[in-house]
Backbone bond lengths (Angstrom), bond angles and torsions (degrees), N, CA, C in turn:
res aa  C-N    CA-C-N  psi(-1)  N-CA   C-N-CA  omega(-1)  CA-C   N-CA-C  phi
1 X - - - 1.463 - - 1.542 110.09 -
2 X 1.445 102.31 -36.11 1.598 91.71 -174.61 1.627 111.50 -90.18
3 X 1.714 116.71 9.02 1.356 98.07 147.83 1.320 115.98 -98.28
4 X 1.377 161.47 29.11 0.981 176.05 -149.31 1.544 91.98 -125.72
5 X 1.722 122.85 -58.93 1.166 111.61 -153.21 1.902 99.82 -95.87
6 X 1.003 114.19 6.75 1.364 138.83 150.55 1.486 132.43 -34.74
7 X 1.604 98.71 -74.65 1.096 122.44 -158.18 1.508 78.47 -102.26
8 X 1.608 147.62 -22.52 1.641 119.48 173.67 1.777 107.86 -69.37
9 X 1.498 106.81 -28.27 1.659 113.60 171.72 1.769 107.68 -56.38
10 X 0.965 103.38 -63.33 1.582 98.18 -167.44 1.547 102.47 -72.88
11 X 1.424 137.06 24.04 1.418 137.03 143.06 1.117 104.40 -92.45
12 X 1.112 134.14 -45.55 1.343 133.41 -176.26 1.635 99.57 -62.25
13 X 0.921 126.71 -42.39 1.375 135.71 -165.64 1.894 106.36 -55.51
14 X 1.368 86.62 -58.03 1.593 113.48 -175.25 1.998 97.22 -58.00
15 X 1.736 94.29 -62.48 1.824 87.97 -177.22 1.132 126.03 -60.59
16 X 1.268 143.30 -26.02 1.668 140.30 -127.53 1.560 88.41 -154.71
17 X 1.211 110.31 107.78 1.790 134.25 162.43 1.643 97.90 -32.44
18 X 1.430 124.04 -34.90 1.609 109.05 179.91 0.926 132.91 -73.58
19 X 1.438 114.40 -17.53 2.009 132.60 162.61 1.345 92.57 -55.75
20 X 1.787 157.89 -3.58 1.100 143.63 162.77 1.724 123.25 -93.07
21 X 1.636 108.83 8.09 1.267 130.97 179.28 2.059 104.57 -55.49
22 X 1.083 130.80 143.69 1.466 127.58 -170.70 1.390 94.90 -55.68
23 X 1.387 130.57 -31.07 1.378 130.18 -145.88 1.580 103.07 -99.90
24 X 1.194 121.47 -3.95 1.661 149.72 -179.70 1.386 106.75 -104.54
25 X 1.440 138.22 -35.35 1.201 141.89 -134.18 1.468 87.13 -91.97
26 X 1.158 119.29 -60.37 1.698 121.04 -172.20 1.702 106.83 -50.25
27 X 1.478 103.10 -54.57 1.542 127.94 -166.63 2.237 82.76 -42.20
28 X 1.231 90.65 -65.16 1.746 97.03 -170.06 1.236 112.21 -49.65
29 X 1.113 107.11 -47.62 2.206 119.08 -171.66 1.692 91.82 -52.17
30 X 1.649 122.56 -48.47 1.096 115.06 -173.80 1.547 131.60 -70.78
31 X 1.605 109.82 -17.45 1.496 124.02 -156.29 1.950 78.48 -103.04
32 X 1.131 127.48 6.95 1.719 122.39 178.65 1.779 97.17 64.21
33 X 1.367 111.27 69.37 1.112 110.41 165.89 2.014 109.26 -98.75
34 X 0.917 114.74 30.50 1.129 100.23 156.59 1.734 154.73 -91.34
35 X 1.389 84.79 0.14 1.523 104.06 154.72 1.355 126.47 -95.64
């Protein structure tokens, strides 16, 4: 379950300019947000 609620974060991450908040930034670096 808690990758389920994971992978709805790192959409959110990807959609919404606020997944780029400092406190998001790591969270993203880790989920391979670099594409």
């Amino acid at each position: 379950m808690a990758k389920k609620k994971q992978k709805q974060m790192k959409v959110t991450l990807v959609r919404s300019p606020i997944g780029y908040q400092p406190r998001h930034r790591e969270c993203a670096r880790g989920l391979g947000l670099t594409r």
